[in-house]
C-alpha positions as CSV (number, residue, x, y, z in Angstrom):
1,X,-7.4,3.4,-15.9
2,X,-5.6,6.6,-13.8
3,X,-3.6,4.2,-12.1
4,X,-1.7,2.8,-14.8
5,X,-1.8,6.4,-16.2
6,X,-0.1,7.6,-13.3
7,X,2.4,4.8,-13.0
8,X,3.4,5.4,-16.4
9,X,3.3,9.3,-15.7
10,X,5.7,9.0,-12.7
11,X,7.9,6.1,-14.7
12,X,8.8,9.0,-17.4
13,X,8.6,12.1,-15.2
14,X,12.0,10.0,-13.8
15,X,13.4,8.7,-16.7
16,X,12.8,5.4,-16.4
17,X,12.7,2.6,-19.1
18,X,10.1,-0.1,-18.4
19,X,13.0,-2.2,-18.0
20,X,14.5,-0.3,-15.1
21,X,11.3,0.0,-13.4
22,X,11.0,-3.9,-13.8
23,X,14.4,-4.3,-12.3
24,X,13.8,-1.6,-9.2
25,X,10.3,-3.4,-8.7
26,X,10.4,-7.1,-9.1
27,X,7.4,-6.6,-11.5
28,X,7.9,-7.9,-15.1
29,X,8.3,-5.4,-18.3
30,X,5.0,-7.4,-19.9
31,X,3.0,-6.8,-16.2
32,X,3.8,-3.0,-16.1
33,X,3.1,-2.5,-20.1
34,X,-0.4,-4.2,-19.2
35,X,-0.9,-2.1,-16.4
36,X,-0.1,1.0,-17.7
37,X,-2.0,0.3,-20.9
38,X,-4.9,0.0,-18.3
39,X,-4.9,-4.4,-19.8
40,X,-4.5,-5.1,-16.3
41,X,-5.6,-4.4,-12.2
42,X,-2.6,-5.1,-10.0
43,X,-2.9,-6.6,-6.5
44,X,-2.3,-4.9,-3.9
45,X,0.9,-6.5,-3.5
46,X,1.8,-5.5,-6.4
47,X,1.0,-1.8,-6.8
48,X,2.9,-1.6,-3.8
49,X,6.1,-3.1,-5.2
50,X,5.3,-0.9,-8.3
51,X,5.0,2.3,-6.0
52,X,8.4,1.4,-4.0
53,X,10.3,1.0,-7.5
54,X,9.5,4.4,-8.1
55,X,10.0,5.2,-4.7
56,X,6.1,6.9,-4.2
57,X,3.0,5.9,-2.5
58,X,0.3,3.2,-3.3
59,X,-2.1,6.6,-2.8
60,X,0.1,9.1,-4.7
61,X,0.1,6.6,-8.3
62,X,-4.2,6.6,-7.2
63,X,-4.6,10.3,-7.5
64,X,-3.4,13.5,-8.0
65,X,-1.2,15.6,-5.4
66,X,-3.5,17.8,-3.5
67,X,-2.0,21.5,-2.8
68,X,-4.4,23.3,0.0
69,X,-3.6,23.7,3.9
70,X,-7.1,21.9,5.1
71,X,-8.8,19.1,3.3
72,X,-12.2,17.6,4.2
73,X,-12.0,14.2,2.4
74,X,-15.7,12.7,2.8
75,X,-17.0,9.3,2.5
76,X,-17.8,9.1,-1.1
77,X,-14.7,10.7,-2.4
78,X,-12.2,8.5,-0.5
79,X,-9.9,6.8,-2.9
80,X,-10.4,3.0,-2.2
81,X,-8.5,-0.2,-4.2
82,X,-9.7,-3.2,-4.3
83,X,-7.5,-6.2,-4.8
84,X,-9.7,-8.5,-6.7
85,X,-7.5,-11.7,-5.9
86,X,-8.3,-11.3,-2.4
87,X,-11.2,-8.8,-1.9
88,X,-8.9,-6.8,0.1
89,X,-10.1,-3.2,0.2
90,X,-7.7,0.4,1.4
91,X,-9.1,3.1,1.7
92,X,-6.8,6.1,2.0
93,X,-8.1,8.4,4.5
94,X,-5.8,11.3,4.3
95,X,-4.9,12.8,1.4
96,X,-2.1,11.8,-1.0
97,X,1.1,14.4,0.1
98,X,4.2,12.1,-1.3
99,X,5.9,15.0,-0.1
100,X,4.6,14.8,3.2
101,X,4.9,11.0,3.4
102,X,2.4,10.2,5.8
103,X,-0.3,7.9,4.9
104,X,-3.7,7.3,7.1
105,X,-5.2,4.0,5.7
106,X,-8.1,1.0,6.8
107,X,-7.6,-1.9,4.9
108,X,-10.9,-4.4,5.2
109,X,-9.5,-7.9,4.7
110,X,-12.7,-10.4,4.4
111,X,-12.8,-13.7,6.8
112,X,-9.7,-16.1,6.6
113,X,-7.9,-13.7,3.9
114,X,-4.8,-12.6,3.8
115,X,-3.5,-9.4,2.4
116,X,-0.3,-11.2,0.2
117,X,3.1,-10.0,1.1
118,X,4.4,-6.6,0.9
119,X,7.6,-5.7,-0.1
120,X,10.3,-4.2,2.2
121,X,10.4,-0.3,2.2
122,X,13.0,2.0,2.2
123,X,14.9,2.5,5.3
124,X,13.3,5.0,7.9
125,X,10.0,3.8,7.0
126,X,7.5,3.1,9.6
127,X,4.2,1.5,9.8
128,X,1.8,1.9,12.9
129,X,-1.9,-0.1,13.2
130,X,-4.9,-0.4,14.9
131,X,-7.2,-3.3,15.0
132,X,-10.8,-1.9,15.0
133,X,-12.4,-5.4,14.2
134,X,-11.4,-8.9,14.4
135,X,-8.2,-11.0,14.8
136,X,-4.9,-10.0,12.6
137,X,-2.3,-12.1,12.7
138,X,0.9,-9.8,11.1
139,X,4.1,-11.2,9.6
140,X,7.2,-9.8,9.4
141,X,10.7,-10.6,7.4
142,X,9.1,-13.5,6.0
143,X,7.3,-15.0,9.0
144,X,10.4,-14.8,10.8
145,X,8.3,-12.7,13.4
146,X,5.0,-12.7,13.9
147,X,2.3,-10.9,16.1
148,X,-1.7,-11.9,16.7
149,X,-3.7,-8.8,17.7
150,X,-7.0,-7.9,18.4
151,X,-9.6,-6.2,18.4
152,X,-8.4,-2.8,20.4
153,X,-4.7,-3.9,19.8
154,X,-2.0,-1.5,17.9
155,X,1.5,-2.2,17.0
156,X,4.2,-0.1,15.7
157,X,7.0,-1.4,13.3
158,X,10.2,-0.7,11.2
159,X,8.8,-1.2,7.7
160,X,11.9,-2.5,5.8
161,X,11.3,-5.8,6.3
162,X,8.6,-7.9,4.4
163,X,5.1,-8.3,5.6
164,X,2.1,-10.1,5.4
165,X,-1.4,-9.6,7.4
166,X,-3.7,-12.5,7.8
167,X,-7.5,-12.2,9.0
168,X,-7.7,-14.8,11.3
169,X,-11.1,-13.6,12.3
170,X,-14.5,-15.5,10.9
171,X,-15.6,-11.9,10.0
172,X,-14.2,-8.8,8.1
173,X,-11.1,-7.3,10.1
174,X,-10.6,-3.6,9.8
175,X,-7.3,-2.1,11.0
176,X,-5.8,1.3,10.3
177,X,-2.5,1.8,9.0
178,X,-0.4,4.9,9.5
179,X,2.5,4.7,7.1
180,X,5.2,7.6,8.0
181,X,7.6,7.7,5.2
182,X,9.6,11.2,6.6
183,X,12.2,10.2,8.0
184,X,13.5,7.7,4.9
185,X,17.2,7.1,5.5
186,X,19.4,7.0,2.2
């Protein structure tokens, strides 16, 4: 599985232990051995608490670093993760520049699923969406805040707090996530 691959790529291209990536990430030792070994598909949730612990993108540990001035990404080349657990799906619709740390993203959630909760990023990190179908209900710090938008709705927030999205719709919801990762604050 490239995934695992490039976690455990990344993980010793820094000089991390399993241990220490276990400790940064919240994910156990015996979960990231599996994973990397390819024994075992994270969540969503998961690869994204994986991805912060090594302080990259979901979509850089999904593909290589691209290094041209114009891409044309089409349709069938998309990288696209399924979370089983939920039938989530994220398709990354830019290409993966960790460097650049911008992300363009629709995530299809299915009726009454929710996406599980995300890990707080870094500081400086920002997350803007669009609802282009359906009802999403968003949760923030652990559903200390939370927003309801729809269809033709967008929201901007400060993503270093927790947060959960929640299809409250009776059909799939597709909304598209900008995550702008530039202006991280140490």
């Amino acid at each position: 599985m490239e995934f695992g691959d490039n976690i455990k790529k990344e993980r010793k291209k820094q000089g991390l232990t399993l241990e220490e990536l276990a400790s940064r990430s919240g994910v156990s030792r015996s979960m990231l051995s599996m994973i990397e070994r390819g024994e075992k598909n994270p969540s969503i949730q998961v690869a994204s608490q994986i991805a912060e612990g090594l302080d990259v993108t979901i979509s850089y540990l999904l593909g290589e670093q691209q290094k041209k001035e114009v891409y044309v990404i089409r349709s069938e080349q998309q990288l696209v993760y399924k979370d089983e657990s939920t039938g989530m799906k994220r398709h990354l619709l830019s290409p993966s520049f960790p460097s650049k740390g911008l992300e363009f993203i629709l995530n299809v959630l299915p009726p009454k699923q929710e996406s599980g909760v995300f890990p707080a990023h870094k500081n400086g990190v920002k997350e803007y969406i669009y609802v282009a179908q359906g009802k999403l209900q968003i949760e923030l710090g652990n559903q200390s805040e939370t927003h309801v938008l729809e269809k033709g709705d967008s929201m901007y927030f400060e993503a270093d707090v927790t947060h959960r999205f929640i299809n409250l719709s009776d059909g799939e919801c597709h909304y598209y996530l900008v995550i702008d990762s530039n202006h991280i604050k140490s």
